[in-house]
N, C-alpha and C positions, 0 to 999 in steps of 0.2 A: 246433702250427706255423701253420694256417692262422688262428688266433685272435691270431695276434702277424705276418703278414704282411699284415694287412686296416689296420692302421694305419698302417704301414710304407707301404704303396701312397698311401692317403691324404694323407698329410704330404708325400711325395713328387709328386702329383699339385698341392698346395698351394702347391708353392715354384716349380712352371713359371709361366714369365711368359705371358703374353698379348703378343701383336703388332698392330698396326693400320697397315696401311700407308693413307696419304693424301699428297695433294699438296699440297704449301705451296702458297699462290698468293704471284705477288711473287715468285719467287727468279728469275724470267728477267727480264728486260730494262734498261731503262735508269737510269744514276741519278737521285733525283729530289730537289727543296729541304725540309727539314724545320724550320718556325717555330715557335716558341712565343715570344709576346707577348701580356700581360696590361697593357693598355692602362684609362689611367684611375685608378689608384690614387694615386700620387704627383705629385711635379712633374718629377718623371724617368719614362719610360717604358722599359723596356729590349725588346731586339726580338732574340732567340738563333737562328740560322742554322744550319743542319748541311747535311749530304752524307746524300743517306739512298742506301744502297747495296744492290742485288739480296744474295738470301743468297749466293750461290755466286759473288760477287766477291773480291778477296782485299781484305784489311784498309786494303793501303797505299794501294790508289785512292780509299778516301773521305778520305782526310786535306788535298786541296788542290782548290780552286776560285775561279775568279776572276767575281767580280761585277759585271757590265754595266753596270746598272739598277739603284736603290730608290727607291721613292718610296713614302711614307706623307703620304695626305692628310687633313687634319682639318677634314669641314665644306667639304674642293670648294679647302682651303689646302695645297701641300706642305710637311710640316715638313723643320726642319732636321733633318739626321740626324748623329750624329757615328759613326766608327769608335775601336771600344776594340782589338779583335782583328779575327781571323779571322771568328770566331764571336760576336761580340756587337758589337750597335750601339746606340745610344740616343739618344731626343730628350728635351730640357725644354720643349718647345711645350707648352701648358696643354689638357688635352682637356679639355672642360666634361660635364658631363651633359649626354645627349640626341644629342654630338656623331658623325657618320658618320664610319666610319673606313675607307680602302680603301688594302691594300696591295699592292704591283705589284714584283717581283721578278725577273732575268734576268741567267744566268749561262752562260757560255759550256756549260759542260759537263753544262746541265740544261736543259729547257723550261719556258717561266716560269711564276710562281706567278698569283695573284692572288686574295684574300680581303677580306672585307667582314665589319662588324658595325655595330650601334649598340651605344653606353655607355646602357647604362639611368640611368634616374633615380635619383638620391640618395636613400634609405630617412632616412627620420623615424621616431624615437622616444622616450616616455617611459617613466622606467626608477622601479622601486624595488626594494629590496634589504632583506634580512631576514636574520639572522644566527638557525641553529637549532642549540642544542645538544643533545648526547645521547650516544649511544653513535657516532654517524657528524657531530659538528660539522661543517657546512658553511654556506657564504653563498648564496642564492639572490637571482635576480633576477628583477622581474616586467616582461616586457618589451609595451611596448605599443606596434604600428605607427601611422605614420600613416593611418588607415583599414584597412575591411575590403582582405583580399588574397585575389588569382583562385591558384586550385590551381598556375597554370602559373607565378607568379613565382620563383625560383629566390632562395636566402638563404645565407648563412654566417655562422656565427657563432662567433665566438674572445673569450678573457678576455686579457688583456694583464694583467704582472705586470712592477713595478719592483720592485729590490730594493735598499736602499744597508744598508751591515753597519759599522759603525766599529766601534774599538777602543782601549781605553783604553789602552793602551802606548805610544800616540803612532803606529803602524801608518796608513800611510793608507787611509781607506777603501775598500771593492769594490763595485763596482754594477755590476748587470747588468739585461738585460730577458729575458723569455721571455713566450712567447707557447703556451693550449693551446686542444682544442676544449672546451667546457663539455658536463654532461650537461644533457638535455633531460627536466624531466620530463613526469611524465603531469598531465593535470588533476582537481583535488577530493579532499579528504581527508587524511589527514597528510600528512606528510613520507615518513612508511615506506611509506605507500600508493603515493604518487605516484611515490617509485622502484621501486617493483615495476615499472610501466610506463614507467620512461626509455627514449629515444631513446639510446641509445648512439651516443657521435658515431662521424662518418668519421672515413678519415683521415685524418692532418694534412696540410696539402700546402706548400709552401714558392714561394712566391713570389720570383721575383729582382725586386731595386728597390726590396720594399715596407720601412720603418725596421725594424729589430730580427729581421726575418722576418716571417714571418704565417703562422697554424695556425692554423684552422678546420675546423669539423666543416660540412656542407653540408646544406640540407634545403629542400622547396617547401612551398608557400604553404599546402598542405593539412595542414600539421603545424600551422599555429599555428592557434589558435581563436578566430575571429570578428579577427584581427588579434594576436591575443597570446598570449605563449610566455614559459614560464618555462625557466629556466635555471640548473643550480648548477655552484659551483667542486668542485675534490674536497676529500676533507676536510680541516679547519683543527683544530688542538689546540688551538693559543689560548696554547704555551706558548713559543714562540720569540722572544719580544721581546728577552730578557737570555738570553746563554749564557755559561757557564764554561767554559775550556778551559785544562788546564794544558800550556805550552811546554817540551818533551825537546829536549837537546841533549847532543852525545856530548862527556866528556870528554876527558883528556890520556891516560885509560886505557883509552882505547875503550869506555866503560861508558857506557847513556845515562840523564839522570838527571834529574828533575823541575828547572824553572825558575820563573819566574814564571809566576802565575795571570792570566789574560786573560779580559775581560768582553767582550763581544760584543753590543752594539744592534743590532738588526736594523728597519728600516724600510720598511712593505711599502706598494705600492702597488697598486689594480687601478685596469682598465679595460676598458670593456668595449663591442665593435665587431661592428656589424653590417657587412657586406658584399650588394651587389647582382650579381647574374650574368645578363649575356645570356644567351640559350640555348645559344647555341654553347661558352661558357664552360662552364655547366653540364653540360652533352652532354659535353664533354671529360673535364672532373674525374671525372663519374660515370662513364666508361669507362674511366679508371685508378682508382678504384674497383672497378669489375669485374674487373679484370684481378688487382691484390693483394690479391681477397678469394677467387681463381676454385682452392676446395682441390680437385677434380679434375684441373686445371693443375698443381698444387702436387707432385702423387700422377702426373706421367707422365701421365696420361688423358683428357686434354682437347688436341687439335689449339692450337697459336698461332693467333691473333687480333687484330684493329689495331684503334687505339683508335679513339673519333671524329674526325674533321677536315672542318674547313669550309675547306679552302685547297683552292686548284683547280689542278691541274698536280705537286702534292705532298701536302705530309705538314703536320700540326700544327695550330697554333690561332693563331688572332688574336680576343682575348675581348676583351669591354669588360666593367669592373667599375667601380661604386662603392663609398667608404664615408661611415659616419656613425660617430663617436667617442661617448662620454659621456665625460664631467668624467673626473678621475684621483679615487679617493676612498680615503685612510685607513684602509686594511686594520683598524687598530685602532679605527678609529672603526665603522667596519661590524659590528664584533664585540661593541658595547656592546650 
């Protein structure tokens, strides 16, 4: 009996939960303005606005605010700003590299904001590209900065992918874009070596404004070596140029029954995009970062936690980014 009540107690002792009582900070007081602007990338800039509300407020009071004030200056100029909503504004004034940005915010029902960055300098690079067959066919690139980089400059880097797909049945084409992060590998040694040692990218993150989306994986200056960083797509077969698909359609009997046979071109394109990050930009993404990789948080056992922000009187980010594109190149031509 007591040989069959010793695990019995165990198991049962196993299934109680733990407690931790703590104090949220932030559930008392007042509301405050929550920005996210990723300034610099396009020739549209867009600028998202929220109500950020104490936790122990009710739902319905962050839904409405009226806005006093905006002013975003580019450079000591205010731009124009247009309203789309509530919640989102945007300028097409052209930020250059290099340019100061200072945003000033005030709304009746908040105490105002005010945020600063610089837009870093445009990254310069040469690229080459290698197509490695095997058991894991992929495309790598060898990416070269413009000069040595300090540990502290902050990167991202994404593969841009056009696709256009015709068909021979007279169907009109599909084209689309996507965007991933690439892996990062290690340096010297095959191919199998060097991914032993990849960087696994971050998350992706989604930018409002940028064409198509933008997904990037994010990494500083101390990854790349002496200025340079390789990089591969995931893997390519090399067999999707021509597909066969045969077209089912139900007939008069409800029965569904082979049609014509359909060829399918597939047309692929890459591209491939470095991105620059102020700090503050950086500082941000890498604390939502923390937060979607925080598996203690995941599991109950981690307290809430705010991410970074450079806004003063509130919440969020105002980043400056640049980028630098390479050529569009011939998926099939990369594969020869």
């Amino acid at each position: 009996m007591k040989k069959t009540l010793i695990p019995i107690i165990i198991a049962a002792l196993g299934l109680c939960s733990c407690e931790e009582y703590f104090e949220l900070k932030g559930s008392e007081g007042a509301p405050r303005i929550y920005v996210e602007c990723y300034a610099g990338l396009t020739d549209t800039t867009y600028i998202k606005v929220y109500k950020a509300m104490p936790v122990n407020s009710k739902a319905s009071e962050g839904t409405a605010f009226n806005v006093e004030k905006f002013d975003f200056t580019i450079n000591g100029s205010k731009a124009s700003i247009t309203k789309l909503d509530n919640t989102l504004y945007y300028t097409t004034d052209p930020i250059p590299a290099g340019a100061q940005l200072v945003l000033d915010l005030d709304t009746r029902e908040t105490e105002p904001i005010h945020a600063t960055t610089t837009v870093p300098a445009k990254p310069s690079f040469t690229m080459e590209s290698s197509f490695v067959s095997g058991y894991t066919p992929m495309l790598s690139f060898d990416l070269k900065m413009g000069g040595k980089l300090a540990e502290t400059e902050r990167y991202g880097l994404s593969i841009r992918e056009h696709v256009i797909m015709t068909y021979d049945n007279g169907d009109d084409p599909f084209e689309y874009y996507t965007d991933f992060a690439p892996i990062v590998l290690g340096s010297g040694g095959s191919l199998s070596d060097q991914l032993k040692y990849a960087l696994m990218p971050m998350p992706s993150l989604y930018i409002t404004g940028y064409p198509h989306s933008l997904e990037f994986g994010f990494y500083s200056g101390e990854e790349f070596q002496d200025g340079e960083i390789t990089i591969a797509t995931t893997p390519y077969d090399g067999d999707f140029v021509h597909t066969e698909y045969t077209n089912w359609q139900e007939d008069e009997n409800g029965d569904w029954a082979p049609q014509d046979t359909v060829t399918v071109t597939r047309i692929d394109s890459l591209q491939v995009v470095v991105i620059k990050m102020s700090d503050e930009c950086y500082g941000y993404v890498n604390a939502l970062y923390n937060q979607e990789t925080d598996v203690m948080a995941m599991l109950g056992l981690s307290p809430a936690h705010f991410a970074y922000t450079n806004v003063s009187g509130g919440y969020g980010i105002l980043a400056g980014l640049t980028v630098a594109e390479s050529p569009w190149y011939d998926l099939q031509d990369l594969m020869k």
